[in-house]
C-alpha positions in Angstrom: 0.0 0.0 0.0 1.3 3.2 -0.8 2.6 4.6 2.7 1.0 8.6 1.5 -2.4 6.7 1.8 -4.5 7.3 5.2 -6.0 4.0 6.7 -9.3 3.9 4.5 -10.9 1.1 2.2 -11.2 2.4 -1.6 -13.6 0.8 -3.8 -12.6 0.6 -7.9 -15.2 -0.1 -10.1 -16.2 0.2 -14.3 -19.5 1.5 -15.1 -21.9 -0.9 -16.3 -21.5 -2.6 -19.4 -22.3 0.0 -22.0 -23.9 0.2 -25.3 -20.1 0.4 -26.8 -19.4 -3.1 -25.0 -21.9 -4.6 -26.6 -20.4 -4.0 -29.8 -16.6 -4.1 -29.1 -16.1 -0.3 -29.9 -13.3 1.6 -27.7 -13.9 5.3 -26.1 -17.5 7.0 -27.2 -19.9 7.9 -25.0 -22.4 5.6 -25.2 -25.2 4.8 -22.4 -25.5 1.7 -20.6 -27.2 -1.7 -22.0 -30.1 -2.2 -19.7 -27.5 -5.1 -18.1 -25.2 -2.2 -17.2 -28.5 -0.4 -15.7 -29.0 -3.7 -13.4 -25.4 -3.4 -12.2 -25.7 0.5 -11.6 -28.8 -1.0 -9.0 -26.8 -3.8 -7.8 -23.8 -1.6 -6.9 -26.3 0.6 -4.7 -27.1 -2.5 -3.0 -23.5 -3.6 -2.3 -22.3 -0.5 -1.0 -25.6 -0.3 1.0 -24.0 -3.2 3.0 -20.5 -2.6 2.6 -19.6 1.1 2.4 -17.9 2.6 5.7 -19.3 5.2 7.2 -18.5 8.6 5.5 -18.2 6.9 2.0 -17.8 9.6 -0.7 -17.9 8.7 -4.6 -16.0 9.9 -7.0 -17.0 9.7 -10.4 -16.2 9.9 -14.6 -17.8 12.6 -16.5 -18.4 10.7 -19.1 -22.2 8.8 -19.8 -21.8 5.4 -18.8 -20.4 6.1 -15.4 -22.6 8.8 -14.5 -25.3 6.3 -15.2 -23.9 3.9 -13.2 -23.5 6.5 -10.3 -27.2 7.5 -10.5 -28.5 4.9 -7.9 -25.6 5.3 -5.7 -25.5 9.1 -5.7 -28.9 9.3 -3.8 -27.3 7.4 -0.9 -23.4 9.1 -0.8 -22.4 12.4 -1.7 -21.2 12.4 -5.2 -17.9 14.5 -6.8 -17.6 14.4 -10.7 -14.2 14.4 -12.4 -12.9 14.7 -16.1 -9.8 13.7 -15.3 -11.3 10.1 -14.6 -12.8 9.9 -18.1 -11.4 7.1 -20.5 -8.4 7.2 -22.3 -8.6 9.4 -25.5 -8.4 6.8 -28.6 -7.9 10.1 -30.7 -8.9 9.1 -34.4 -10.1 5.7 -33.5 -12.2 6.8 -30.8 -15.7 4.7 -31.5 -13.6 1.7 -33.6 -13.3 -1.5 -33.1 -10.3 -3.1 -32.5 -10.7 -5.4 -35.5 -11.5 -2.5 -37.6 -8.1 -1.4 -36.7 -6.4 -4.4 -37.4 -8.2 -4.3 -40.9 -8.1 -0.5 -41.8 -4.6 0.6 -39.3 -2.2 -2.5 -38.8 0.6 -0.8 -38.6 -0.7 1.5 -35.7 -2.6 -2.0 -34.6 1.1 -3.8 -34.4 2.7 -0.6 -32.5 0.5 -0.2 -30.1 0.4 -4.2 -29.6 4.5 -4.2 -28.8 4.3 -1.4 -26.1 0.5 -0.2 -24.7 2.3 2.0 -21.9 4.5 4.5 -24.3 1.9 4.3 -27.6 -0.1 7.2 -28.2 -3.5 7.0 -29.9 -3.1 9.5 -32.9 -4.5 12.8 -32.0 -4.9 11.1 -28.4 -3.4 9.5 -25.5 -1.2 7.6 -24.1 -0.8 5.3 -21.1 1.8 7.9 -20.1 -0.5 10.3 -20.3 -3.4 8.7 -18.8 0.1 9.1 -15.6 0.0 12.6 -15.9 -3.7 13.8 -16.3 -4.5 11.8 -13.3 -1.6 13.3 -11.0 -4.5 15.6 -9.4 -6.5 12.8 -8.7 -3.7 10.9 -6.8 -2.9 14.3 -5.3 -6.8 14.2 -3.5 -6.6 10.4 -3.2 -3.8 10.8 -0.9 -5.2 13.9 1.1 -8.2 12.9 1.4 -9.3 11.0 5.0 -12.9 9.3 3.3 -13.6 5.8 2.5 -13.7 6.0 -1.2 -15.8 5.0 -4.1 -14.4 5.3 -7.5 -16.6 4.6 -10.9 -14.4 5.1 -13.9 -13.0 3.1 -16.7 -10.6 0.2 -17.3 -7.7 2.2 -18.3 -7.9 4.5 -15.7 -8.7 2.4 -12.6 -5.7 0.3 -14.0 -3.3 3.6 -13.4 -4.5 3.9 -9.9 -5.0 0.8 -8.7 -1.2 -0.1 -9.6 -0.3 3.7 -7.9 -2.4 2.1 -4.7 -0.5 -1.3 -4.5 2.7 0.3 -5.6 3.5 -1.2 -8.8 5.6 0.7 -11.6 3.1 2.8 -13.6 5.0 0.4 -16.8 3.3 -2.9 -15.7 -0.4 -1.5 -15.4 -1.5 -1.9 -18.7 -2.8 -5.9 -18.3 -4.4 -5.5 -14.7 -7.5 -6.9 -14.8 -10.6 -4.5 -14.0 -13.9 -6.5 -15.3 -16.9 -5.0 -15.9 -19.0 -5.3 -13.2 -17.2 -6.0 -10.3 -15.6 -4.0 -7.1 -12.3 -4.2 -6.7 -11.8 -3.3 -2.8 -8.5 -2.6 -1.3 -7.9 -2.8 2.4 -4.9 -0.5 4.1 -3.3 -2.5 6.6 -0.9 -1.9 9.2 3.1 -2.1 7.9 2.1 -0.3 4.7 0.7 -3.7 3.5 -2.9 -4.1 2.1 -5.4 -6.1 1.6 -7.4 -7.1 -2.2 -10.9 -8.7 -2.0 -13.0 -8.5 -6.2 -16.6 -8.8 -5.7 -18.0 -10.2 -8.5 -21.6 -8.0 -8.7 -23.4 -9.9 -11.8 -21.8 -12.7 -13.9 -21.5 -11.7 -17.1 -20.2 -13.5 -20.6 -16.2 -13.7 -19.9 -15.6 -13.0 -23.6 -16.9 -9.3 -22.6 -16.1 -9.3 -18.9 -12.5 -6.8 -20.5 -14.4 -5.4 -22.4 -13.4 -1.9 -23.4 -10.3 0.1 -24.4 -7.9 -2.7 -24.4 -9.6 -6.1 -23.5 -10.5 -6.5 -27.5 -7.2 -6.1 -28.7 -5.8 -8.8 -26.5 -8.7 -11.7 -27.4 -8.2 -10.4 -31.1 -3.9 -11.2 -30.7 -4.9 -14.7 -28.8 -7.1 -15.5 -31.3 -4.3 -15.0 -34.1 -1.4 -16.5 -32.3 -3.7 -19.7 -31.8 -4.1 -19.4 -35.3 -0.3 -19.8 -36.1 0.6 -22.0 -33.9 -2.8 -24.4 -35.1 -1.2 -24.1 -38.8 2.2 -24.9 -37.7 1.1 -27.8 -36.1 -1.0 -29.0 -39.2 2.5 -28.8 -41.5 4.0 -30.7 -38.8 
């Protein structure tokens, strides 16, 4: 746990699965699938019985989170942030990550070698994603509340690796499914404690959905491919 962190549970959570899920497309802002509205009522109930007393949120600008906030934000005092919003795809922003495969390969490939350094053309990077969130981890370590966080994959992948202390590098492959809260426990010794409650089951071919979940099934899927072929000339 990182030692400028009070003694306080923080919740991490996606929004509900979103139109955009549904269909494999990265950034947007697209509403949620009436699924994603179930888990928006599920997380009220879960933080019902779970949440600290005290428990503020902190939320996304974006759509999809502040519809996933909606239930919760009539139980626990709410604060919106832009810096929590996705990661900026730039010109791909509402693609698929097959489309650019087909249409992009090059940029498809780049990206694929190194997701922390790669920049979205006329967007961001991982390293960016760093330093656009720096005032959130400034607040984060001020404040003294229980937290609640509803955001998106890339960006609860920045700060859950700032909270366990892992180089900002090896954050791009965290896991942060879709609807489930990732709860991390301060403990003494500057140690912590992980517990992932799984809210509503959902298909585990779109559990990573989002901004980078796509692009890893889509490289899978090819290197099975090789390695199938090489086995058939064998």
């Amino acid at each position: 746990m990182n030692v400028n962190l009070s003694m306080k549970p923080i919740f991490l959570t996606r929004h509900g699965q979103s139109e955009f899920n549904l269909k494999g497309k990265i950034g947007g802002d697209s509403g949620l699938t009436p699924f994603g509205e179930r888990y928006a009522e599920e997380l009220l109930t879960f933080m019902k019985e779970y949440a600290p007393e005290g428990l503020e949120v902190w939320c996304s600008t974006l759509l999809r989170t502040k519809m996933t906030a909606t239930p919760v934000s009539g139980k626990f005092p709410i604060v919106y942030w832009r810096a929590l919003e996705e990661i900026d795809a730039g010109i791909y922003d509402g693609w698929t990550y097959e489309e650019i495969k087909e249409q992009s390969r090059e940029e498809f490939e780049k990206r694929s070698k190194n997701k922390y350094w790669y920049r979205y053309p006329q967007g961001e990077s991982y390293h960016d994603l760093v330093a656009r969130l720096e005032p959130v981890i400034m607040e984060l370590e001020r404040s003294k509340k229980p937290l609640l966080i509803i955001s998106h994959q890339a960006v609860l992948r920045v700060i859950y690796a700032y909270i366990v202390e892992k180089r900002p590098e090896t954050c791009t492959n965290l896991s942060m499914p879709l609807h489930t809260v990732v709860q991390v426990n301060p403990t003494y010794g500057g140690r912590f404690e992980e517990m992932r409650h799984p809210i509503l089951k959902i298909d585990p071919a779109l559990a990573d959905a989002g901004t980078h979940g796509n692009e890893d099934v889509i490289i899978a899927r090819e290197q099975a491919e090789l390695l199938a072929k090489a086995g058939g000339k064998e």
